[in-house]
PyMOL CGO cylinders between C-alpha atoms (Angstrom):
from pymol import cmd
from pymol.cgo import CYLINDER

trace = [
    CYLINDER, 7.16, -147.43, -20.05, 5.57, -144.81, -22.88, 0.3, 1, 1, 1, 1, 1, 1,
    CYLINDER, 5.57, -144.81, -22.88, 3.71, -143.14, -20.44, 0.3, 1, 1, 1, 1, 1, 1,
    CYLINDER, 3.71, -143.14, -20.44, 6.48, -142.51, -18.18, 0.3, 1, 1, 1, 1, 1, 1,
    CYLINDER, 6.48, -142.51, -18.18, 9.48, -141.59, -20.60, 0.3, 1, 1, 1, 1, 1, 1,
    CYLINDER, 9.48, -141.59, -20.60, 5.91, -138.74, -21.53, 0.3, 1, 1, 1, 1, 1, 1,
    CYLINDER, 5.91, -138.74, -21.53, 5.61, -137.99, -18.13, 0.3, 1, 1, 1, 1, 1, 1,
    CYLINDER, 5.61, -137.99, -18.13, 6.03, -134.45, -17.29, 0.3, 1, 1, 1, 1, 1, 1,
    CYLINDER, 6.03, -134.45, -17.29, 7.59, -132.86, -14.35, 0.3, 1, 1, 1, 1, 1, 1,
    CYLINDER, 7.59, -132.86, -14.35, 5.63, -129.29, -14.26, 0.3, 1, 1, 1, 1, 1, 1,
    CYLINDER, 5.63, -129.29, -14.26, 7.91, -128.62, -10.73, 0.3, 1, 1, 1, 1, 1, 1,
    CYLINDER, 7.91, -128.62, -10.73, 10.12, -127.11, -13.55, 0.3, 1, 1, 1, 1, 1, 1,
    CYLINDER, 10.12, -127.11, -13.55, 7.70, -124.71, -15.45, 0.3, 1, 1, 1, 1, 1, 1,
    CYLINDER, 7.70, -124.71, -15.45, 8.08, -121.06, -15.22, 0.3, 1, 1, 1, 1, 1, 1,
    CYLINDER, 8.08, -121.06, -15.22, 5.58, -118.60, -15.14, 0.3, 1, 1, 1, 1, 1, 1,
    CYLINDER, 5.58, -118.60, -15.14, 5.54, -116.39, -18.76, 0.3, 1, 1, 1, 1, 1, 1,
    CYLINDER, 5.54, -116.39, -18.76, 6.27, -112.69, -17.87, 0.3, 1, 1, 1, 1, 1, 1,
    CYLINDER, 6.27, -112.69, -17.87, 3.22, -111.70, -19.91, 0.3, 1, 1, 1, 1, 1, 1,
    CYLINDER, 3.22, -111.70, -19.91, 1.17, -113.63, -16.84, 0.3, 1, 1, 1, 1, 1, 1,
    CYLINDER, 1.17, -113.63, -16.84, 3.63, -112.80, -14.02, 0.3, 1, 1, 1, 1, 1, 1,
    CYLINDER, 3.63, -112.80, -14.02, 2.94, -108.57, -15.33, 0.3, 1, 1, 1, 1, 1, 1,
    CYLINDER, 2.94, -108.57, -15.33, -0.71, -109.59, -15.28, 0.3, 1, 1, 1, 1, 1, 1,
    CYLINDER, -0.71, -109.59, -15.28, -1.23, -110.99, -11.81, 0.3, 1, 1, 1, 1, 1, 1,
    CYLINDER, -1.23, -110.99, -11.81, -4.21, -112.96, -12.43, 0.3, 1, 1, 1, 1, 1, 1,
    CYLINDER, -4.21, -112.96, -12.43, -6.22, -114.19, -9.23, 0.3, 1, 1, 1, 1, 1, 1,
    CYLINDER, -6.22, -114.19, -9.23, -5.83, -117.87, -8.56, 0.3, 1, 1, 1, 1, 1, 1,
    CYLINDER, -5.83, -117.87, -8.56, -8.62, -119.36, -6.59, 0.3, 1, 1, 1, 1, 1, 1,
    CYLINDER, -8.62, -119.36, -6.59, -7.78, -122.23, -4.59, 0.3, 1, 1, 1, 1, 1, 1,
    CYLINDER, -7.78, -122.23, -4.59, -10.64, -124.60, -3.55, 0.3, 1, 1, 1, 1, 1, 1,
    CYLINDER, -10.64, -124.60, -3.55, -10.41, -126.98, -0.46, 0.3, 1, 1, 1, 1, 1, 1,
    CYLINDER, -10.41, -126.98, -0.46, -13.50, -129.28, 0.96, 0.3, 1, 1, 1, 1, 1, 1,
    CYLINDER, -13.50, -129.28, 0.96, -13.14, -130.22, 3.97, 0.3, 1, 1, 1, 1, 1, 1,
    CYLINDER, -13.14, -130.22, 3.97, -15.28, -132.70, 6.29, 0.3, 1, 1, 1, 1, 1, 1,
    CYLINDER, -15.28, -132.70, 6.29, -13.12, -133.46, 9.77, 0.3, 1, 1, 1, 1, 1, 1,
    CYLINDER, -13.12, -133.46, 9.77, -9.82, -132.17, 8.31, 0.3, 1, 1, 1, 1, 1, 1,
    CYLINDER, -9.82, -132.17, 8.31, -8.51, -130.78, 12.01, 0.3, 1, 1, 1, 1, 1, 1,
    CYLINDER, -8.51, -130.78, 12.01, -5.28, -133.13, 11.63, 0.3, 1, 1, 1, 1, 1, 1,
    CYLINDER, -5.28, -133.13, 11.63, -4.52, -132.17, 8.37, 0.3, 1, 1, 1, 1, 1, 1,
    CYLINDER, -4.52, -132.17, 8.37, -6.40, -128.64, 7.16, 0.3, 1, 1, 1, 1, 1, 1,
    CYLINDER, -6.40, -128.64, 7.16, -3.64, -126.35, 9.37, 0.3, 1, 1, 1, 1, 1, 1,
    CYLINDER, -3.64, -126.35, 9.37, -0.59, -127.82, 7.36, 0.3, 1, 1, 1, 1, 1, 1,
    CYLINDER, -0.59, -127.82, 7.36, -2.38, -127.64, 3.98, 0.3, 1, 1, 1, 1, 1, 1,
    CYLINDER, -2.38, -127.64, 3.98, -3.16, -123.93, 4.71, 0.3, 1, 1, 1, 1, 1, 1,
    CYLINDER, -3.16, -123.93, 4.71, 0.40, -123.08, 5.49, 0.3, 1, 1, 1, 1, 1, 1,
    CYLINDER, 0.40, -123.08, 5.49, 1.99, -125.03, 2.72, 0.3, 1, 1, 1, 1, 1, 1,
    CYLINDER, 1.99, -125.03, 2.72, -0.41, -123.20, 0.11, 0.3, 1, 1, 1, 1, 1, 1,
    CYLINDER, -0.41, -123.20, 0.11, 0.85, -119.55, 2.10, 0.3, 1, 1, 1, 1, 1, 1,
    CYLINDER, 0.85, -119.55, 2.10, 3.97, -119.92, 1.58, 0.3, 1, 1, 1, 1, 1, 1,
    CYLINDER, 3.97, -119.92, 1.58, 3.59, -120.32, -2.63, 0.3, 1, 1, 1, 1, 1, 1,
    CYLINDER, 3.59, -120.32, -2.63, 5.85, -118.41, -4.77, 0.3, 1, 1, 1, 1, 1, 1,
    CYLINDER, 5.85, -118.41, -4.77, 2.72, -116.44, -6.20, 0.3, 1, 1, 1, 1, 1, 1,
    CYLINDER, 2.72, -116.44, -6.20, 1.02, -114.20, -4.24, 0.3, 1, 1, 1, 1, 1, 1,
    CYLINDER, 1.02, -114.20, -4.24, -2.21, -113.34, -5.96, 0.3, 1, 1, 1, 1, 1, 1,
    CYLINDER, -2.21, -113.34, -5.96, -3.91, -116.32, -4.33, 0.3, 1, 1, 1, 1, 1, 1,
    CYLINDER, -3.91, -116.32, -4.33, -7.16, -116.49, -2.53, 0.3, 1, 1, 1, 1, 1, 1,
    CYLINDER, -7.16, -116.49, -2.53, -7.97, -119.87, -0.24, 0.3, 1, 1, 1, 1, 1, 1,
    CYLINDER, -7.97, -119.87, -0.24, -11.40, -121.06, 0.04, 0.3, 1, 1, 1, 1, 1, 1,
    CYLINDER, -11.40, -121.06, 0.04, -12.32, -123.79, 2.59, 0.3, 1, 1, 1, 1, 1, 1,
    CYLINDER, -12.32, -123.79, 2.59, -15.71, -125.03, 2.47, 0.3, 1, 1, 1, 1, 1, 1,
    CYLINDER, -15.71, -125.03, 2.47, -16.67, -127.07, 6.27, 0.3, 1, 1, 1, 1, 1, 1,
    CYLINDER, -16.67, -127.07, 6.27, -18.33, -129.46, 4.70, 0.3, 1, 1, 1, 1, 1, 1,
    CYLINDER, -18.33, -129.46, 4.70, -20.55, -130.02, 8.27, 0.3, 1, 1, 1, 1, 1, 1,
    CYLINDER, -20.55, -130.02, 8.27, -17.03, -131.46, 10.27, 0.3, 1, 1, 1, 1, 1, 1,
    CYLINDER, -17.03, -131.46, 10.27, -18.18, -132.44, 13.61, 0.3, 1, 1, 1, 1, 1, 1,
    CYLINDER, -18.18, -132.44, 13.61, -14.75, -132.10, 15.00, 0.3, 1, 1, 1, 1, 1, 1,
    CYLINDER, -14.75, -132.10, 15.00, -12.69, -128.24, 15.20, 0.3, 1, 1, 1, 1, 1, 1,
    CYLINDER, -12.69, -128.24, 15.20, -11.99, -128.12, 11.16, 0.3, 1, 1, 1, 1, 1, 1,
    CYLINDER, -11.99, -128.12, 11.16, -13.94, -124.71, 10.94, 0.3, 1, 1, 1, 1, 1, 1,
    CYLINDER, -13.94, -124.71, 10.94, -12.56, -123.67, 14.33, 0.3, 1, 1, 1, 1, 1, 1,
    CYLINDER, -12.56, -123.67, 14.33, -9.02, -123.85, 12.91, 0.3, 1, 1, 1, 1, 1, 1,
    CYLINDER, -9.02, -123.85, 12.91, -10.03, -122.84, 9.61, 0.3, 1, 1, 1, 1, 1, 1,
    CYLINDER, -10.03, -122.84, 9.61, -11.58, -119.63, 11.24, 0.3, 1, 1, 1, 1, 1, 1,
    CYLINDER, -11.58, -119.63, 11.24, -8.39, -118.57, 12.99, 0.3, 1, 1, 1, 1, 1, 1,
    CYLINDER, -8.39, -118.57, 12.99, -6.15, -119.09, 10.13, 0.3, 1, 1, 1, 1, 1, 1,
    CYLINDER, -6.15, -119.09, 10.13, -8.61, -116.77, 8.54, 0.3, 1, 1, 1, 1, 1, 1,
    CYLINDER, -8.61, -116.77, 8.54, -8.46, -113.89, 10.86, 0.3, 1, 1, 1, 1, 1, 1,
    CYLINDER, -8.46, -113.89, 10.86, -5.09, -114.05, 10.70, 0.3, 1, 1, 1, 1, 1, 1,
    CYLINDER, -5.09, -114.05, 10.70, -4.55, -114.32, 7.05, 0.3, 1, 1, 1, 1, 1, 1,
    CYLINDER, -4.55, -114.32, 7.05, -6.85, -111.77, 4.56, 0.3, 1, 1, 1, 1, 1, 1,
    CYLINDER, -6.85, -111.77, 4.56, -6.16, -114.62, 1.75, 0.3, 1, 1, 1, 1, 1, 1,
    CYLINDER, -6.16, -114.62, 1.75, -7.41, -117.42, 3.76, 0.3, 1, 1, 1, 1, 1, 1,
    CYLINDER, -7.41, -117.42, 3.76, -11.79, -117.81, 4.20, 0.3, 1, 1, 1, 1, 1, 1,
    CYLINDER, -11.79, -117.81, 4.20, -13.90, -119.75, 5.51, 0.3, 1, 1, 1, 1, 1, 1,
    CYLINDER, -13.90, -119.75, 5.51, -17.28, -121.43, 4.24, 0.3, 1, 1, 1, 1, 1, 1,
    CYLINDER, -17.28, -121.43, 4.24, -19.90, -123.00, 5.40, 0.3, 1, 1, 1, 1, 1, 1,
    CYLINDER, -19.90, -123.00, 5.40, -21.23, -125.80, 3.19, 0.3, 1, 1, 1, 1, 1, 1,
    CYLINDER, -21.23, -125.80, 3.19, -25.51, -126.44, 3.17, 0.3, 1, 1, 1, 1, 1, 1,
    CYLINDER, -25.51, -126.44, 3.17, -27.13, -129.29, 3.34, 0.3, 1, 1, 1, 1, 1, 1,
    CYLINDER, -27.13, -129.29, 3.34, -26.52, -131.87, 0.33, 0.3, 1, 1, 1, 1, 1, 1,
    CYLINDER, -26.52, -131.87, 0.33, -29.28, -131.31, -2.12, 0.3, 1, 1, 1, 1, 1, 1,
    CYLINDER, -29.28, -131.31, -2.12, -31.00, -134.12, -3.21, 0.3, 1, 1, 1, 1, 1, 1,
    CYLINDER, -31.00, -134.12, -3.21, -29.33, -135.95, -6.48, 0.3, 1, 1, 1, 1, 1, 1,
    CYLINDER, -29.33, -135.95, -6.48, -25.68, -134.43, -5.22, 0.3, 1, 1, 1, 1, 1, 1,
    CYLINDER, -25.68, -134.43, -5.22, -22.97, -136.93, -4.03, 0.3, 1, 1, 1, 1, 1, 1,
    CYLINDER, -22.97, -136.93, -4.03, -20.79, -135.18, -1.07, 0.3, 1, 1, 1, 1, 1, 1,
    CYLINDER, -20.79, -135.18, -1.07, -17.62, -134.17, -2.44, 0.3, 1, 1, 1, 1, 1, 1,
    CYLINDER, -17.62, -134.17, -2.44, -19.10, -132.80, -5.40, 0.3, 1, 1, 1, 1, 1, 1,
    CYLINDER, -19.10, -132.80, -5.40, -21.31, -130.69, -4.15, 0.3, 1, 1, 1, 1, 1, 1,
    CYLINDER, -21.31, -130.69, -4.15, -19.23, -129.16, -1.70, 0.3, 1, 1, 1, 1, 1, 1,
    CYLINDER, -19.23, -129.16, -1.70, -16.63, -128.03, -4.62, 0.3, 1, 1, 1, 1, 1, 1,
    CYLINDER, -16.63, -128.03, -4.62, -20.15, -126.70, -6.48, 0.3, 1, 1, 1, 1, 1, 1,
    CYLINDER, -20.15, -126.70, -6.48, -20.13, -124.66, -3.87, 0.3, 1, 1, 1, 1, 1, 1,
    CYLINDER, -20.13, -124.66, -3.87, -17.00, -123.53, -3.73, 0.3, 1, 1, 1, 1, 1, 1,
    CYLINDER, -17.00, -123.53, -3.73, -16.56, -122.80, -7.40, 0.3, 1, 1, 1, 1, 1, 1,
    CYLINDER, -16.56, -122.80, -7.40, -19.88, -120.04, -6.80, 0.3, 1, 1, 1, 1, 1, 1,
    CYLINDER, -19.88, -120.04, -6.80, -17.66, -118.14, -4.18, 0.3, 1, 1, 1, 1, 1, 1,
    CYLINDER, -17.66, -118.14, -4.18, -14.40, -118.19, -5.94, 0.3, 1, 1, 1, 1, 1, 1,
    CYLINDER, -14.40, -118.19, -5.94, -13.20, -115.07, -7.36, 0.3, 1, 1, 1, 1, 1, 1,
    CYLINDER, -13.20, -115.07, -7.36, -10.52, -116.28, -9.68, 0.3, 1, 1, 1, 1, 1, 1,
    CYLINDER, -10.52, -116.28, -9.68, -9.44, -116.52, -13.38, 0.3, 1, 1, 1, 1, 1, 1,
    CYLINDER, -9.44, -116.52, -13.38, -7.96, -119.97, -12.00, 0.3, 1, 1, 1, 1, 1, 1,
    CYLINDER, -7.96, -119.97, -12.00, -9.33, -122.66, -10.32, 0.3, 1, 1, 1, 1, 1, 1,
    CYLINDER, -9.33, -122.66, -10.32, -7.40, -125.07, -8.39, 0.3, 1, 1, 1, 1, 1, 1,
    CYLINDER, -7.40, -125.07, -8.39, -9.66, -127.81, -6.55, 0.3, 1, 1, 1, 1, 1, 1,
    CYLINDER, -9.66, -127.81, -6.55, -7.20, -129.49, -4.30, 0.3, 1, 1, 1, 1, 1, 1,
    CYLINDER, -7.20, -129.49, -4.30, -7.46, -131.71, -0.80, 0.3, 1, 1, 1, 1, 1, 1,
    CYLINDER, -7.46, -131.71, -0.80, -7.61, -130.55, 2.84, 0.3, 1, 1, 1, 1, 1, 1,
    CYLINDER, -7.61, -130.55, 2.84, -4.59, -133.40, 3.51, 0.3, 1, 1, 1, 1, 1, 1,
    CYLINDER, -4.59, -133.40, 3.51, -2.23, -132.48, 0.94, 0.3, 1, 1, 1, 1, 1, 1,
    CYLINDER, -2.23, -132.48, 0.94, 0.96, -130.07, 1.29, 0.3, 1, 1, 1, 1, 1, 1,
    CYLINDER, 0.96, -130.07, 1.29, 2.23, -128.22, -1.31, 0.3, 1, 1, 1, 1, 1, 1,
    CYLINDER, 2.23, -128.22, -1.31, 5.74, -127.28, -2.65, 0.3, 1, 1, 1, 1, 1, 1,
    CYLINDER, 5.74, -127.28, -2.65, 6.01, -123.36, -2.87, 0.3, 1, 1, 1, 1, 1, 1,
    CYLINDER, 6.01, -123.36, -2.87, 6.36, -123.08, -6.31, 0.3, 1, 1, 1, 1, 1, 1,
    CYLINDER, 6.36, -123.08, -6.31, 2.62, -125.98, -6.82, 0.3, 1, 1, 1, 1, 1, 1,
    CYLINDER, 2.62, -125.98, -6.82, 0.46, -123.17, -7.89, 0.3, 1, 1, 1, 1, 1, 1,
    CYLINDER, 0.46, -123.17, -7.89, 2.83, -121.28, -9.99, 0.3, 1, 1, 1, 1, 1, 1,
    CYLINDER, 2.83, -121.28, -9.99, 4.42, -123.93, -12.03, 0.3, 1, 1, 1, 1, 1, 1,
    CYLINDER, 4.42, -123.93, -12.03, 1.27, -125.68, -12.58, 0.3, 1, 1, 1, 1, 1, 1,
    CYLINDER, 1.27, -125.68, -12.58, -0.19, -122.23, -13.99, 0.3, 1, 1, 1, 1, 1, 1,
    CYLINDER, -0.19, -122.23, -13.99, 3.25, -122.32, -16.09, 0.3, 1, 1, 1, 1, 1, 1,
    CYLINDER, 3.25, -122.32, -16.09, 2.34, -126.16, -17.30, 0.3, 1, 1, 1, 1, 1, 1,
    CYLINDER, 2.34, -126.16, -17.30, -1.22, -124.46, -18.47, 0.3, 1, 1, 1, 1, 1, 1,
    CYLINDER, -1.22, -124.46, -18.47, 0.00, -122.21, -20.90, 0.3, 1, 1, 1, 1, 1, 1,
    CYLINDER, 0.00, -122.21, -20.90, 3.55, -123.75, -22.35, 0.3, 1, 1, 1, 1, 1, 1,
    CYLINDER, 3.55, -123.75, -22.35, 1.16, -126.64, -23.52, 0.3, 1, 1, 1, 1, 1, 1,
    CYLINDER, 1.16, -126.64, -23.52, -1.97, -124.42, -24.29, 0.3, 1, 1, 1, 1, 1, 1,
    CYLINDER, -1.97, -124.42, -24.29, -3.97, -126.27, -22.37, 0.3, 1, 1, 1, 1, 1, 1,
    CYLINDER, -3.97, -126.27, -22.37, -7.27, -125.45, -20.18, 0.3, 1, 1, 1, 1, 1, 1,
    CYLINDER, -7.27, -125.45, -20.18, -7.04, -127.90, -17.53, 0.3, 1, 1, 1, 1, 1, 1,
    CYLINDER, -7.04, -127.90, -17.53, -4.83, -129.82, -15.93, 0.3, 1, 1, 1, 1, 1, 1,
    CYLINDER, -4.83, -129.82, -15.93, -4.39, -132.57, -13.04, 0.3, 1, 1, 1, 1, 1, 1,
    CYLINDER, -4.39, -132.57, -13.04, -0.66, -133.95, -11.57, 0.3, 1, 1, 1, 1, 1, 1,
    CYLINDER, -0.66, -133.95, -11.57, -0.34, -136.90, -9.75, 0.3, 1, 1, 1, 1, 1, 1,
    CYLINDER, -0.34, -136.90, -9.75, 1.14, -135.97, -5.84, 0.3, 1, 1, 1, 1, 1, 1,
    CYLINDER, 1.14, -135.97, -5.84, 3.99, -137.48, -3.88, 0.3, 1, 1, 1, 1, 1, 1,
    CYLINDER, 3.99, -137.48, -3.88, 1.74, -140.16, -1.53, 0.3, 1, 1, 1, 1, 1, 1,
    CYLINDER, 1.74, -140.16, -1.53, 3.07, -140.72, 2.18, 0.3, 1, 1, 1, 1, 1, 1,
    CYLINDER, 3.07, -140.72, 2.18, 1.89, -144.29, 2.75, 0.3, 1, 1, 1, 1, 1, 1,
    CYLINDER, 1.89, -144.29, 2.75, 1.91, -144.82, 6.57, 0.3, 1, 1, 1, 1, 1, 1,
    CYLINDER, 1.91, -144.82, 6.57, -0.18, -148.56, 6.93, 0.3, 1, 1, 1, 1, 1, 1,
    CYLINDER, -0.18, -148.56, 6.93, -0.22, -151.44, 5.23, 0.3, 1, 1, 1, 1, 1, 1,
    CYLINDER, -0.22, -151.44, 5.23, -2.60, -151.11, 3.46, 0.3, 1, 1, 1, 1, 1, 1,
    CYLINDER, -2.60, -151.11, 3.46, -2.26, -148.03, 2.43, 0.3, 1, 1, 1, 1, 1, 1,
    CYLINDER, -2.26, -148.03, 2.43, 0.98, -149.30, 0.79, 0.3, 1, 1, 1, 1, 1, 1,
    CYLINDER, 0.98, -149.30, 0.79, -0.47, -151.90, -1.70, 0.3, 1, 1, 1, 1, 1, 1,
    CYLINDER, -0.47, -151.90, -1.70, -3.32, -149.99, -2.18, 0.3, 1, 1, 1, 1, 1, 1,
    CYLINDER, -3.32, -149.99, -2.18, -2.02, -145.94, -2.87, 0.3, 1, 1, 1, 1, 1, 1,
    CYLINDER, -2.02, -145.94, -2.87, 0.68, -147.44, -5.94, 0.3, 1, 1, 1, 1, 1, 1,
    CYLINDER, 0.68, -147.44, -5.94, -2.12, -149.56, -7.51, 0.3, 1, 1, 1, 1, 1, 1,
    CYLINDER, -2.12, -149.56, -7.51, -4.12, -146.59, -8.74, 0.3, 1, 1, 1, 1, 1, 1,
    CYLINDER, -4.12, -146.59, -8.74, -1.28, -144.82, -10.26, 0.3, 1, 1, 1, 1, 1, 1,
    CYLINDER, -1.28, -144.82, -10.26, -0.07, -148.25, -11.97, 0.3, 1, 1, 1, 1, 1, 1,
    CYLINDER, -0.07, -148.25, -11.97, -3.35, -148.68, -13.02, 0.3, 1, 1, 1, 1, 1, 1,
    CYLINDER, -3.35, -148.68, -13.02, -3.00, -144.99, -14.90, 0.3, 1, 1, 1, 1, 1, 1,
    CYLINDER, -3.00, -144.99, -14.90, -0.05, -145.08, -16.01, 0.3, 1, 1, 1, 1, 1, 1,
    CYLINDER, -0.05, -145.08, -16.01, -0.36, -148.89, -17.53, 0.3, 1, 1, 1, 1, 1, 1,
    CYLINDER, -0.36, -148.89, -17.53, -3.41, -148.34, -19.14, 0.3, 1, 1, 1, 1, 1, 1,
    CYLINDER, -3.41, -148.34, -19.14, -4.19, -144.52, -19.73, 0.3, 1, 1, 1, 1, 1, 1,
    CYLINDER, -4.19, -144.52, -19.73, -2.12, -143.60, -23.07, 0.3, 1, 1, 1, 1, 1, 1,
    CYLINDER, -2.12, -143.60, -23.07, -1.21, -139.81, -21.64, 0.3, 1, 1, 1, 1, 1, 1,
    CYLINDER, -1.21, -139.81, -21.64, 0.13, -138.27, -24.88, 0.3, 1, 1, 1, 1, 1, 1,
    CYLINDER, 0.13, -138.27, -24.88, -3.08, -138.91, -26.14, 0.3, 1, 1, 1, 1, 1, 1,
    CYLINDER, -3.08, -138.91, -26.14, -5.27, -136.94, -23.39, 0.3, 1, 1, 1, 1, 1, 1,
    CYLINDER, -5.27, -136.94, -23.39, -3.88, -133.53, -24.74, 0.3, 1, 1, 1, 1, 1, 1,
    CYLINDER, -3.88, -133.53, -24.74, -3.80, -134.68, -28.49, 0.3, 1, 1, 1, 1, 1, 1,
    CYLINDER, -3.80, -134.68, -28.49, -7.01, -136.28, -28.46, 0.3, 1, 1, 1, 1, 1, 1,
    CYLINDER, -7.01, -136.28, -28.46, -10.67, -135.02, -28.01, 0.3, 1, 1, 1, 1, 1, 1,
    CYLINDER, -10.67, -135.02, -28.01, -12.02, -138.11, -27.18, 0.3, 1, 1, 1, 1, 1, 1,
    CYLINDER, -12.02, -138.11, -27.18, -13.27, -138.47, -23.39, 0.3, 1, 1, 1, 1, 1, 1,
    CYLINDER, -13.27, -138.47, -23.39, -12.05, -142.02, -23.56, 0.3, 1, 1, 1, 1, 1, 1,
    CYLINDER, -12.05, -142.02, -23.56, -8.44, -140.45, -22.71, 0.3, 1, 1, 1, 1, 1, 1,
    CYLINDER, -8.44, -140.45, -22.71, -9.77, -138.00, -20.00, 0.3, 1, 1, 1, 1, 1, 1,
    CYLINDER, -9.77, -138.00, -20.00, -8.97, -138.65, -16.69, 0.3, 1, 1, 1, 1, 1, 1,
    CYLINDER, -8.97, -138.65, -16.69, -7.97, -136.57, -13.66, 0.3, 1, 1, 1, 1, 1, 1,
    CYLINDER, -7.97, -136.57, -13.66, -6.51, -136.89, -10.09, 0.3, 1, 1, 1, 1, 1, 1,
    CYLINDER, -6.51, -136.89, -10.09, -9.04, -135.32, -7.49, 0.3, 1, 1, 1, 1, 1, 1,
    CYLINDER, -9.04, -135.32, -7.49, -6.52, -134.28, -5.21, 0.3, 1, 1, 1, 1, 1, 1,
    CYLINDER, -6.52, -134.28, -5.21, -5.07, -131.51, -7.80, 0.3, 1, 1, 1, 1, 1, 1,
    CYLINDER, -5.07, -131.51, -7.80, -7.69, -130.19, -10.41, 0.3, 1, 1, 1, 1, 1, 1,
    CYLINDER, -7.69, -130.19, -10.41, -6.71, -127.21, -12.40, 0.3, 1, 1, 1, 1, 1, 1,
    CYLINDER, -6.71, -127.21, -12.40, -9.29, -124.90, -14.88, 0.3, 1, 1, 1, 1, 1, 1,
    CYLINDER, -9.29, -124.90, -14.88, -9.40, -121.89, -16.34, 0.3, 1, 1, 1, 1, 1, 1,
    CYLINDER, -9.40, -121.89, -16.34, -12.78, -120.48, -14.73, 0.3, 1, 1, 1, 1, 1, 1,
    CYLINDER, -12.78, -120.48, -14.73, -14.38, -119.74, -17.88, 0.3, 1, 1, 1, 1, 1, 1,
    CYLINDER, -14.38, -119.74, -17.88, -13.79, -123.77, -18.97, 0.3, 1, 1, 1, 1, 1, 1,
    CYLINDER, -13.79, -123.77, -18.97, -14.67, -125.32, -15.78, 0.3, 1, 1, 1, 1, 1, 1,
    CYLINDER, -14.67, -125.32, -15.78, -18.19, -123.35, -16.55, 0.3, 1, 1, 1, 1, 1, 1,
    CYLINDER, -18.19, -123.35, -16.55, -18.25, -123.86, -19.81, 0.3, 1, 1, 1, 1, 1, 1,
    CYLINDER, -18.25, -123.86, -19.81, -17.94, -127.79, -19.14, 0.3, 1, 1, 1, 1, 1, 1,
    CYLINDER, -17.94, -127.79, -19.14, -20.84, -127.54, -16.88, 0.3, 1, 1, 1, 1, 1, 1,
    CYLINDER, -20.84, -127.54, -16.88, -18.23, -127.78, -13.90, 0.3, 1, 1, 1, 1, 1, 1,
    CYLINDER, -18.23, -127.78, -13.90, -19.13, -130.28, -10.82, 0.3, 1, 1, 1, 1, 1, 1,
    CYLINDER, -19.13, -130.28, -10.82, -22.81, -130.25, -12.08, 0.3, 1, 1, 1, 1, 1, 1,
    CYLINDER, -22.81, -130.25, -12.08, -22.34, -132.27, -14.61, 0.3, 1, 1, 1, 1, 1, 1,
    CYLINDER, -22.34, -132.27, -14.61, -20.95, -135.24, -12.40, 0.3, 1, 1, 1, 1, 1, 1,
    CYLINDER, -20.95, -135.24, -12.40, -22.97, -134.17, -9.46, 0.3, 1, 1, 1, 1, 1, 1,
    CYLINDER, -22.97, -134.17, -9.46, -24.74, -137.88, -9.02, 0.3, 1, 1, 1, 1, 1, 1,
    CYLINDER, -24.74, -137.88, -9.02, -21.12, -139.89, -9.48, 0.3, 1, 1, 1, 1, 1, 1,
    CYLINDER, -21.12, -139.89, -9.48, -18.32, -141.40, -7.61, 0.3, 1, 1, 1, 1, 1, 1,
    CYLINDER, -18.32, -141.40, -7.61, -15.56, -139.28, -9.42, 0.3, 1, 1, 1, 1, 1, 1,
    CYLINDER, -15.56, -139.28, -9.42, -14.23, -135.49, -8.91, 0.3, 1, 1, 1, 1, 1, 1,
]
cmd.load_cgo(trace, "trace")
């Protein structure tokens, strides 16, 4: 009940003008491994953001069905929009990992926003999540996302993970506390200032896990 009377919304953040004058670049990160039913929509919803200064980086994690294809075309028709080709998994490297590595060598940004090729995103995601960053003085940040459940079991499984969080994970104390006992993050929306995602050692550091 603590945790969600703490809760913030950060759909209701505005950008400081001090950032909106500066126009930093905002580097958003997607891996994608057979994404064709979902990578199109994600694109579009992440196009259509509030804040322009954006730059969209798919990595094809080696999809055997048309993920790059549609990726490609997207790309030719949007500047902001490009399109990777991931390598083979080095040895030690779990998947998912490695192919955000690889996207964090090829971003550009002074933001990094690691986010899923089947997600959509409100038009104002990027912007008031950047807000969230700075009213709290923060250098990272994760939200939890609006789940469509569509199966069965999808539907007992989807709420269990966030009532697992939110019953057990004291949130007021992962920004007061520098313990890594209260650190946790949602893989489908991770947020870093470039220089702390490197500074932390970035998907490296986790490289051999079963976490984002």
């Amino acid at each position: 009940m603590i945790n969600n009377i703490l809760f913030k919304d950060t759909s209701r953040f505005k950008l400081p003008e001090n950032i909106l004058a500066q126009k930093p670049l905002i580097s958003i990160l997607i891996p994608a491994r057979n994404e064709e039913e979902n990578i199109k929509r994600c694109i579009i919803s992440l196009l259509k953001q509030d804040y322009e200064n954006i730059e969209i980086l798919v990595l094809d994690d080696n999809s055997t069905d048309y993920t790059a294809r549609i990726v490609l075309e997207l790309s030719q028709k949007y500047p902001r929009v490009k399109l990777y080709s991931g390598g083979p998994l080095k040895k030690g490297w779990l998947g998912k990992s490695y192919a955000c590595h690889q996207l964090s060598k090829y971003a550009k940004g002074d933001y990094l926003i690691f986010t899923d090729a089947d997600t959509l995103h409100f038009p104002n995601s990027i912007s008031s999540s950047v807000a969230c960053l700075h009213r709290y003085r923060i250098d990272a940040l994760s939200v939890f996302s609006k789940q469509i459940t569509v199966t069965l079991h999808e539907r007992m499984i989807v709420p269990f993970g966030k009532y697992m969080v939110l019953s057990f994970l004291p949130l007021y104390l992962i920004r007061k506390s520098r313990s890594v006992l209260f650190c946790t993050a949602i893989g489908q929306f991770m947020l870093f200032k470039r220089e702390v995602y490197k500074k932390i050692g970035g998907h490296k550091s986790i490289k051999s896990e079963v976490i984002e």
